[in-house]
N, C-alpha and C positions, 0 to 999 in steps of 0.2 A: 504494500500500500504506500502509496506518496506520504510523504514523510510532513513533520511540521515543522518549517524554518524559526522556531523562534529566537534562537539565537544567533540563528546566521541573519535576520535583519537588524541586529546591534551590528555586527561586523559591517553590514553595505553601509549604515551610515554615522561609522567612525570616524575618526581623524585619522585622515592621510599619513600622520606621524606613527600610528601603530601596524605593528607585524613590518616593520622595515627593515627588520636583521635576515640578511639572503639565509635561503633553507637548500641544503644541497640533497637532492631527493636519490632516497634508497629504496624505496618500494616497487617490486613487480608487480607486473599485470599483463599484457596483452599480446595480440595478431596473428593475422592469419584472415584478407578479405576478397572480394570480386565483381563490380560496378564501377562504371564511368559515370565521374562527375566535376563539371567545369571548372573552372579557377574564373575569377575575373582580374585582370589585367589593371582596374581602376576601380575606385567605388562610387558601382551606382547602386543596382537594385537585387541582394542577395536570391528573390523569390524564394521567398516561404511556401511549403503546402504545393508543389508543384517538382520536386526533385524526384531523387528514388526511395524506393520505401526502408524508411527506420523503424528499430523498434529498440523502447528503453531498457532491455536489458536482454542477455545474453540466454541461450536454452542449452549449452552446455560450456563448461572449460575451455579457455584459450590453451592454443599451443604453445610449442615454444618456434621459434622461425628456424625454416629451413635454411640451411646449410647455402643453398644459391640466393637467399635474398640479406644473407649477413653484405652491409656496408664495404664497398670499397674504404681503404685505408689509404689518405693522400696525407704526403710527406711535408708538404707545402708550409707557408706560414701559422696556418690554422690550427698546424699540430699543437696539442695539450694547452688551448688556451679555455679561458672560464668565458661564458658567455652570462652576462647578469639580465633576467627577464623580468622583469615589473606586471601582473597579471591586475586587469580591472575587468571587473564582473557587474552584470546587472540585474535586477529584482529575477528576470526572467529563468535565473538557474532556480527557481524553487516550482517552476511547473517542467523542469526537464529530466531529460534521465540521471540527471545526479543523485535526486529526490528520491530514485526507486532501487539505489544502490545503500545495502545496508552499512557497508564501509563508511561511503561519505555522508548519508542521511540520519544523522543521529540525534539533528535538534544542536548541534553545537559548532562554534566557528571551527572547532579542529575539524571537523567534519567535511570541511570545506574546503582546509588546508590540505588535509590528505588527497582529494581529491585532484587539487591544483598539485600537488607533489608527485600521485599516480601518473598525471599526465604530460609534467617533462621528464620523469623517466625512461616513459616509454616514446618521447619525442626524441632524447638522447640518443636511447636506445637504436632509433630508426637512422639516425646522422650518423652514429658510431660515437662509442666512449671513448673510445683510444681518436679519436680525432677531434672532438670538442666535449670542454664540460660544462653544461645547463646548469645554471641556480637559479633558485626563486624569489622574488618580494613580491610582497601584497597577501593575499588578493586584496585591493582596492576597490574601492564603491567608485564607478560612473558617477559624475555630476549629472549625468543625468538617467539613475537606477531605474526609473518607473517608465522611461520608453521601450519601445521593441529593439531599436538599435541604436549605437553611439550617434549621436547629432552632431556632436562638433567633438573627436577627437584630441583634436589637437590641443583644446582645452585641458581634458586632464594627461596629456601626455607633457604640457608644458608644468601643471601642476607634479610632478615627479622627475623633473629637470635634472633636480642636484639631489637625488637619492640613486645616484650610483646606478641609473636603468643603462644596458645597451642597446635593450630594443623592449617595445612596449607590446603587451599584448593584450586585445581585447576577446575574451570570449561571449560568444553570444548561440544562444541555442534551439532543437525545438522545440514545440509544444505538445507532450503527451499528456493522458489520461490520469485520473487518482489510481486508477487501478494497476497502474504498471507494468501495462501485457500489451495494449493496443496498437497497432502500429500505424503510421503514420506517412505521410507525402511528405518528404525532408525538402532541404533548403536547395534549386537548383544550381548552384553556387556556391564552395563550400569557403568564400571569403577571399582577402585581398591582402593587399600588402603597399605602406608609401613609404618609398624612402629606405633609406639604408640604417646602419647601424652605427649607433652616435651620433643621432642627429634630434636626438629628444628637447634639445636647447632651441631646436627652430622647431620643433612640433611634429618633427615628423618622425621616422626610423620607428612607426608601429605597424603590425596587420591585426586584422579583423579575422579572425577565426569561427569559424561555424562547429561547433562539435557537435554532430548531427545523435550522437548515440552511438547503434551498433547496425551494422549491415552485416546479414548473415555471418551474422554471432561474431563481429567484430566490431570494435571499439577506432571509430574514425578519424579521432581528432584528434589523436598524436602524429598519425600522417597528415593531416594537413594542417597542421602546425611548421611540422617539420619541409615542407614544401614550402610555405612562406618565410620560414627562418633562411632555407638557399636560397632564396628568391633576393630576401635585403643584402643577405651574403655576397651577394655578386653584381647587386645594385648600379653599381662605376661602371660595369662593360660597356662596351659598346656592342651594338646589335640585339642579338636575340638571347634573351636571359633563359629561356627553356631548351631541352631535349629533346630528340626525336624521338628518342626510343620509349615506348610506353612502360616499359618497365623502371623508367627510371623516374625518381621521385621531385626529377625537374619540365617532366613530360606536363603537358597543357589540361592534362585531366586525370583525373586521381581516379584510379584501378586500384578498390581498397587489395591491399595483402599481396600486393605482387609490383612492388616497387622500391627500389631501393639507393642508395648512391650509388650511381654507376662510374664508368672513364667517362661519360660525359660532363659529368657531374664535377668531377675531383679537377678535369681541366678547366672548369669555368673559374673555380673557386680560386686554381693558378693563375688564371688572369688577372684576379679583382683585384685589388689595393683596400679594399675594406679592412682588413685585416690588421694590417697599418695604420688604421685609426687609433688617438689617444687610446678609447673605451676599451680596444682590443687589447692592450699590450700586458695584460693579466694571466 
């Protein structure tokens, strides 16, 4: 049964100054998927209620990933550096599949942390550990919690300037049932990305993430997380910032469970100069 946020709405409208201290995330969880679903290039209009079909929770045990979709390992600048991620959340994780997870649905903010913790590990995970390491702050309350999606970004991305963010992320989700079984028409779009990384002093260097739930008993939104994390990664290039290959987790449309960093992937990331940013040199 959907769970009752009451203390995760003290958490959405706390002060910005609490949970600041980065959480470096140890918890397992996920993959293993198979559906095309777009990326947008800019942010217009995610469509809700029109994608592929979600459902909030899984009907058996994830695996563990095969052997052909573990991470190229690139030697490059990117090697062993910390990536710092700022997460802001709004009202709408309390009608989503967080709610029907008994892990993160407990009625309390840790409940919410674990959550945001389960989901850069398995973003890590998808990048490779041995080639970058994820940490957390936040989750942070939207200024504007009670809409369907961020309105003006760049507001609380600027509001988190000098807490130490590399790159901001906002989750946004869908909308399922109390009962926690129903499935649902997810988001045609599974979100965006402005800007590169270190660049939260001018507003930008965040994406918009959709974490649709689970597609055929997979959990989506550490993949496209991690799509938009190489996306700011590589931001400086010139040309075309995607893949061809669809298995690769820089390709134009997210194939849950069969994507991964490929040689396309690892030579984009040798072109960029991101990397070389102040933010980066950790």
């Amino acid at each position: 049964m959907l769970a009752h946020f009451t203390v995760f709405g003290a958490l959405l409208h706390s002060s910005l100054s609490i949970f600041i201290i980065p959480q470096v995330p140890t918890v397992l969880f996920t993959q293993s998927y198979p559906l095309p679903q777009v990326y947008l290039d800019t942010g217009s209009v995610l469509a809700p209620n029109s994608g592929p079909v979600a459902t909030p929770v899984r009907s058996e045990e994830p695996k563990e990933p095969k052997d052909d979709l573990l991470p190229e390992k690139f030697t490059g600048r990117l090697a062993s550096r910390t990536l710092d991620l700022c997460y802001f959340l709004g009202n709408d994780i309390q009608s989503s599949h967080v709610a029907c997870n008994k892990n993160w649905a407990d009625g309390s903010a840790e409940g919410v942390r674990k959550y945001v913790n389960e989901m850069t590990f398995e973003t890590n995970r998808m990048i490779g550990e041995s080639n970058l390491k994820l940490v957390w702050k936040g989750p942070f309350s939207r200024h504007d919690a009670t809409q369907r999606y961020p309105t003006n970004p760049a507001a609380d991305v600027l509001s988190v300037a000098n807490s130490g963010c590399d790159a901001v992320v906002f989750l946004v989700f869908n909308t399922f049932s109390k009962d926690c079984k129903t499935a649902v028409y997810g988001h045609t779009y599974g979100g965006f990305s402005q800007g590169g990384m270190c660049e939260a002093n001018i507003g930008k260097g965040y994406t918009i993430v959709v974490d649709q739930g689970f597609m055929n008993d997979v959990w989506t939104g550490p993949q496209i997380l991690a799509h938009h994390l190489l996306k700011m990664l590589v931001d400086d290039i010139k040309g075309e910032k995607t893949c061809p290959n669809q298995d690769s987790l820089l390709f134009a449309q997210l194939y849950p469970g069969v994507q991964k960093v490929d040689q396309c992937v690892v030579e984009k990331l040798n072109q960029s100069n991101v990397s070389q940013r102040p933010c980066m040199q950790n």
